[in-house]
C-alpha positions as CSV (number, residue, x, y, z in Angstrom):
1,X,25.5,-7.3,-21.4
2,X,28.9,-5.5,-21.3
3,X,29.1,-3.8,-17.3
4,X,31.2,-1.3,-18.9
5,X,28.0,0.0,-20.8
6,X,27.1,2.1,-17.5
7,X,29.1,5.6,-17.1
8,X,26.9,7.9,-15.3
9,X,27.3,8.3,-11.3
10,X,25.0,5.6,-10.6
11,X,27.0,3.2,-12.8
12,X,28.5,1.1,-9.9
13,X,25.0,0.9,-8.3
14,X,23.8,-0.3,-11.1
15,X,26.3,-3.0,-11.8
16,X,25.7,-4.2,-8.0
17,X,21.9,-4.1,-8.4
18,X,22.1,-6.3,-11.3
19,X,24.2,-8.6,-9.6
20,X,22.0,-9.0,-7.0
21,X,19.1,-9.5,-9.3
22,X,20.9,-12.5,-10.9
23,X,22.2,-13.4,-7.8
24,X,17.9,-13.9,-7.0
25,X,17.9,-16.3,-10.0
26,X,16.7,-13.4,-12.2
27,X,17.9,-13.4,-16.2
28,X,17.4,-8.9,-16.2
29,X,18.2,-8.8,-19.6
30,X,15.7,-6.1,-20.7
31,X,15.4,-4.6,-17.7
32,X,19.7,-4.2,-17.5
33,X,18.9,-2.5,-21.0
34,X,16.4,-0.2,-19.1
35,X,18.9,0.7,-16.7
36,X,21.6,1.3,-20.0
37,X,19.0,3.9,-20.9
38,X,18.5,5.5,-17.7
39,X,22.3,5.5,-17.0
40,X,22.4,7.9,-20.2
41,X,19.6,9.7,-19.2
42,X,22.0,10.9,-15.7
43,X,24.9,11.9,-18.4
44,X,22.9,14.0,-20.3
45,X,21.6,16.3,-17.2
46,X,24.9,16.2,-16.0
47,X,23.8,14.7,-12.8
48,X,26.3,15.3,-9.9
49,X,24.9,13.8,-6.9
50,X,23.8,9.8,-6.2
51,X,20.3,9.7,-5.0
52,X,16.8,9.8,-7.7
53,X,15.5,13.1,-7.1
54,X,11.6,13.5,-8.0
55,X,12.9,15.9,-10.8
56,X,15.2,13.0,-12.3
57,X,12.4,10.0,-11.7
58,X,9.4,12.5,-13.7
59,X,12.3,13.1,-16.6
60,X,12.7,9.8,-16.6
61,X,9.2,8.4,-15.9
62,X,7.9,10.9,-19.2
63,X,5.9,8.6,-22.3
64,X,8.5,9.4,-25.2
65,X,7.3,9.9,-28.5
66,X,6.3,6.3,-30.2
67,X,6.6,4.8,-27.2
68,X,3.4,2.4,-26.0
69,X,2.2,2.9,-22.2
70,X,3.2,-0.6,-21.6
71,X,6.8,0.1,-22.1
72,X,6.4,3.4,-20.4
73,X,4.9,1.3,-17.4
74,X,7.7,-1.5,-17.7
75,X,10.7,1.5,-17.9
76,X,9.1,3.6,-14.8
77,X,8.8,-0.6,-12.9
78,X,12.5,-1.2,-13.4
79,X,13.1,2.6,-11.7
80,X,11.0,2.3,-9.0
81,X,13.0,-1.0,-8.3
82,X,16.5,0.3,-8.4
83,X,15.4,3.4,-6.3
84,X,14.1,1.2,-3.3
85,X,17.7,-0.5,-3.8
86,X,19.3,2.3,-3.7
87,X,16.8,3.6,-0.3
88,X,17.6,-0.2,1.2
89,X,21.5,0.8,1.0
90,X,21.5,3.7,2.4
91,X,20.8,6.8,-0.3
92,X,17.4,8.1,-0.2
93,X,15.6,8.1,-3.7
94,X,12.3,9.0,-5.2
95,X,9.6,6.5,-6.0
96,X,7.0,7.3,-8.1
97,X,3.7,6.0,-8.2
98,X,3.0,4.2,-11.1
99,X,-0.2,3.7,-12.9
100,X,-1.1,0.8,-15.5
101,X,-2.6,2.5,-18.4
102,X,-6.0,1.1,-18.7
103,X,-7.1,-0.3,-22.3
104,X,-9.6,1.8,-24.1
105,X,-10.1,-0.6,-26.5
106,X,-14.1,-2.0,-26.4
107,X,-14.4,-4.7,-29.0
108,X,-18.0,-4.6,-31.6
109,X,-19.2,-7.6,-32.2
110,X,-21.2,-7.8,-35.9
111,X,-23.8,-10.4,-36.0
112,X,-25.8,-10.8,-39.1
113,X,-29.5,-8.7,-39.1
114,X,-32.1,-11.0,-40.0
């Protein structure tokens, strides 16, 4: 992916997080398209000041419409992860904690009556 697809304030962040994750032997293709997302989530509240606020992480960490809980989960990871990056380098950010949605499914099983 293109570096120059981040613009918001934590777009340098970003690009170095990334780096580090493939410096760790990690592809980060999807997740680097997470982080395109997020990065355009920070334009559009104007944000003005480098560190994840709890505000900005629950905007953020908020099931969209036709969105499954597993990709919910899998966005809310990938911020959770670039917010301890951001902590380990020096700028305090919010973590949230994150719950795996729990299947509701319960399969029936037919067997014939006799």
């Amino acid at each position: 992916m293109n570096s120059k697809c981040f613009i918001g304030i934590y777009a340098d962040h970003i690009k170095q997080f990334i780096e580090l994750k493939h410096s760790l032997g990690f592809k980060y293709n999807t997740e680097e398209r997470i982080l395109v997302r997020f990065d355009r989530l920070t334009v559009e509240r104007c944000e003005k000041k480098i560190g994840i606020t709890k505000e900005l992480s629950e905007a953020w960490c908020k099931k969209t419409d036709n969105e499954s809980y597993t990709n919910q989960y899998n966005r809310n990871v990938v911020l959770n992860q670039f917010s301890l990056y951001l902590s380990q380098v020096g700028i305090p950010s919010h973590t949230s904690h994150i719950r795996k949605h729990k299947k509701t499914f319960i399969p029936h099983i037919y067997t014939q009556g006799k």
